[in-house]
N, C-alpha and C positions, 0 to 999 in steps of 0.2 A: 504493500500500500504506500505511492507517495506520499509526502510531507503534505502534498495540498489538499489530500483526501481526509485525512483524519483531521476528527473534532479537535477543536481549540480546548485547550483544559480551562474551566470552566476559573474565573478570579475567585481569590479570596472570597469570602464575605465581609462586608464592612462591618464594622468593631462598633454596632449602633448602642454601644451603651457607654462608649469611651466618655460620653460628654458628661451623662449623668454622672460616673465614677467621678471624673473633674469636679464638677460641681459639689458631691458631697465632700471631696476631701480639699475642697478650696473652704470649704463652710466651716468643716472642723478646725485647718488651720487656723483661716482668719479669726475665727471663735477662740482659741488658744492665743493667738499672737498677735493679732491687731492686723491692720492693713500695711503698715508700714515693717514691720519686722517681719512678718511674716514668707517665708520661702517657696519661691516656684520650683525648685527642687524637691521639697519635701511635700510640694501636692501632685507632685508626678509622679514620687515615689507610695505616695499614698494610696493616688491610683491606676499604679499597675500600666503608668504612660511613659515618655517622654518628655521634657521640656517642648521639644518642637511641634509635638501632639498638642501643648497648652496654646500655644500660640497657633496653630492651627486655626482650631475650633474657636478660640477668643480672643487671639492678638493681642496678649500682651497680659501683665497683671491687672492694671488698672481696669481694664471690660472685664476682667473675671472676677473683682473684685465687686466692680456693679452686677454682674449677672448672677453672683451668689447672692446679694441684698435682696437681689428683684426676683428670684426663686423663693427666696426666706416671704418676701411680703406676697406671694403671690397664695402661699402654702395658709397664711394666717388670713390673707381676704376671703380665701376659700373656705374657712371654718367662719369668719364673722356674716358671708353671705349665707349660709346655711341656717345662721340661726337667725336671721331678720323673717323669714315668713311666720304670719300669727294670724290669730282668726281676723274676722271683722270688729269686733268690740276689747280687741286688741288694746289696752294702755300703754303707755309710756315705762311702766315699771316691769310689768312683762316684759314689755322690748329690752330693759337695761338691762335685766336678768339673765337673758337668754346671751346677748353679747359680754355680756362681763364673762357669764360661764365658760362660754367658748373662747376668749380670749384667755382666761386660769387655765383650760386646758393644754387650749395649744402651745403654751410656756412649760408647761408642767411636762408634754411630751417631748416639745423641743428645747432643750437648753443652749444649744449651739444660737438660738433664735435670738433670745436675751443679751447674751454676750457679745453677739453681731453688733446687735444695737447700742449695748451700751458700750463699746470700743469707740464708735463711732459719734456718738455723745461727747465722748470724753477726749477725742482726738479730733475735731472738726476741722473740714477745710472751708474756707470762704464759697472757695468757688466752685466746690463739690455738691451735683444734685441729689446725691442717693436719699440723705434724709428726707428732702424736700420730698422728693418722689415719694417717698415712703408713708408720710404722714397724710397727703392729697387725700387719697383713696380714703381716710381714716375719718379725716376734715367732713368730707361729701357725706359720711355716713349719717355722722354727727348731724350735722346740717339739714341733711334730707326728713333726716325721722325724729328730733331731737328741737331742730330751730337753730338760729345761728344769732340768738343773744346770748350776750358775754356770759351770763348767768348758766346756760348749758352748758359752756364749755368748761368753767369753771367747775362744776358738776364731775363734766368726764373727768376735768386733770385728776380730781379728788380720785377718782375711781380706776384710770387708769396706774395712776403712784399705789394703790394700793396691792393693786395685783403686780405689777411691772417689781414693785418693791421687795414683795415679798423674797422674788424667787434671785433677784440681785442681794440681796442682804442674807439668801438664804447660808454660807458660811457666818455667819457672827447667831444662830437663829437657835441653836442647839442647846445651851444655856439656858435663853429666855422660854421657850416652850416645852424643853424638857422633850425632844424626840429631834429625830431626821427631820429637816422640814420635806424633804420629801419622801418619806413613808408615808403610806396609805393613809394610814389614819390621822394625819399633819395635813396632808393635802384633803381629803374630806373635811377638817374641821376649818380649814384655811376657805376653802372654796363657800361653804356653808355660810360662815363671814361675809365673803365676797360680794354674796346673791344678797343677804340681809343688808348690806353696804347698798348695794345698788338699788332696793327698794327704798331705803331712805332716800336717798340721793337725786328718784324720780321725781320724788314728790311735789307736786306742782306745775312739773313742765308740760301733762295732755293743755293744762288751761293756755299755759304759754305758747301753747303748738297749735290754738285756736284761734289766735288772735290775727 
């Protein structure tokens, strides 16, 4: 049989999960070392790529540095959309309940989440969008279902510092509550908190959101 007769061997198959291995061990990095210390070598090595594989798929540190933020806020709108449907006679305190919970949550499963953010809290660039991007989506929520006098937002920050708080202070937390803050029964009694935090916290705002 000639060479021009026989089948072509068929290519590799493309490596379609290189990106996501990237991504989660860009998350953990950055989550561990911040954006600036942290090593494109050691998320290559994390997952199972090359340097020139990173730059590839994201060109460079800085876009994989946003495309982890924007995976991280993409994973936490997806849990805060899930919990905004509610009946027709639907309150305001219901609604805070349901996103405060799902926001405990998804901190509670994801830690790498927290630590993203507060790296990035704590090491700001001027002229860096991530946060800005990060919060919009949060802002709109607010606003849509809440109202956008200062009095609501005031409300969330109260509510947001609570939970956000928790799980950032959860090293100094073991003393004060006397267990793991995250054992089960710390985060049920934490979350528990939470929801009674955010029924207070509604209070008032359906009349606000009628006006």
């Amino acid at each position: 049989m000639s060479n021009s007769s026989r089948a072509a061997s068929p290519a590799p198959p493309p490596d379609t999960d290189a990106r996501a291995r990237i991504l989660a061990a860009a998350r953990a990095e950055f989550a561990a070392h911040g954006r600036e210390a942290a090593s494109v070598h050691e998320i290559a090595a994390r997952a199972g790529v090359t340097a020139a594989m990173i730059n590839y798929h994201f060109g460079g540190k800085a876009a994989l540095y946003a495309a982890a933020l924007d995976e991280a806020q993409r994973a936490l709108l997806t849990r805060l959309g899930a919990a905004l449907p509610g009946g027709p006679r639907d309150g305001a305190a219901a609604l805070a309940r349901r996103l405060a919970g799902a926001y405990f949550d998804c901190l509670a499963e994801d830690g790498e989440l927290q630590r993203l953010l507060a790296r990035e809290m704590l090491d700001p660039r001027p002229d860096a969008p991530e946060l800005a991007r990060f919060v919009a989506p949060l802002r709109a929520i607010l606003t849509e279902h809440f109202g956008d006098g200062g009095e609501a937002a005031q409300r969330a920050i109260s509510l947001f510092g609570a939970i956000s708080g928790y799980f950032l202070y959860a090293p100094l937390l073991p003393p004060v509550i006397g267990a793991a803050p995250h054992s089960a029964d710390a985060l049920r009694r934490r979350r528990r908190h939470v929801l009674a935090l955010a029924t207070s916290l509604a209070r008032g705002l359906d009349r606000r959101r009628q006006r």
